[in-house]
N, C-alpha and C positions, 0 to 999 in steps of 0.2 A: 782769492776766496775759493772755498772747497765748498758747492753744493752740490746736492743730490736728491732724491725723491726715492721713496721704496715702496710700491705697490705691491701689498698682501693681501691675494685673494683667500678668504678661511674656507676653511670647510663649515658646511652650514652649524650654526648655531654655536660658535665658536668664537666672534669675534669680542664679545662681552669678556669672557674670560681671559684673553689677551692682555683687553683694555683693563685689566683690575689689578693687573701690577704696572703697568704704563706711569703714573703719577709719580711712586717713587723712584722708576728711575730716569724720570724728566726732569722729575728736580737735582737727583745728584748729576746728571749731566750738563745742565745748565747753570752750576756750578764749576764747569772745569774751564780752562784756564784754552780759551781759542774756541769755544761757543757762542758764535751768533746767535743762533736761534736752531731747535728741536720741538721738533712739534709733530703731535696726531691727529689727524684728521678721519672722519669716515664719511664715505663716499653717499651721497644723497642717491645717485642711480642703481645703487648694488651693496644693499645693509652688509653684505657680507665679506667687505671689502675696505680695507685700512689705508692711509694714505701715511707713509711719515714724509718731513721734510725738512733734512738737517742743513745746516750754512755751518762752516768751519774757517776758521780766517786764513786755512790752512792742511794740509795732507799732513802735516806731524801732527797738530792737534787732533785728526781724527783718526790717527795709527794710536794716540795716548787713549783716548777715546773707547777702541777697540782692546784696551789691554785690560780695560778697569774689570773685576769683578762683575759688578752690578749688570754691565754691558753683556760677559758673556753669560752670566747666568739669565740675563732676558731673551738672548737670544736663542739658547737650549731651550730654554721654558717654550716658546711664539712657536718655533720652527715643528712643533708635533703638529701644531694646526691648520698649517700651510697646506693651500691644495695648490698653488704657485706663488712664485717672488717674483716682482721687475725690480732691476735697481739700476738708475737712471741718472750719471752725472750731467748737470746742466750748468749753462753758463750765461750771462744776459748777452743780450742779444746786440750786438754790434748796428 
């Protein structure tokens, strides 16, 4: 399994607008073919602050992932309101 976490901190008063194309392209990724789970989250400590957290069954499905349209057009759109990115592969815990 391929997961990861992406922590976006916005710039203030930014993180709504994000969130309002987020739906449709959660739903076309969670349609693609090696998605576990895709999901947003916002942070209770820090409004201004986005949680994603994808599971991929795999590093090809999340290279197909990264090719689709929708994906890089979210991603052009998100990154103007970035004031930082973490992006943080994670693995369970042995």
């Amino acid at each position: 399994m391929y997961k990861f976490i992406i922590t976006i901190d916005c710039r203030p008063g930014t993180r709504d607008t994000i969130l309002s194309r987020a739906p449709a392209v959660q739903a076309a990724t969670r349609a693609e073919p090696g998605c576990i789970a895709y999901d947003f989250y916002t942070c209770t400590d820090n409004p201004e602050r986005l949680v994603f957290v994808e599971s991929w069954t795999d590093r090809a499905a999340h290279d197909f992932h990264m090719q689709q349209d929708y994906t890089k057009g979210f991603i052009a759109f998100h990154e103007q309101f970035h004031e930082s990115l973490t992006f943080e592969t994670v693995n369970v815990a042995d």
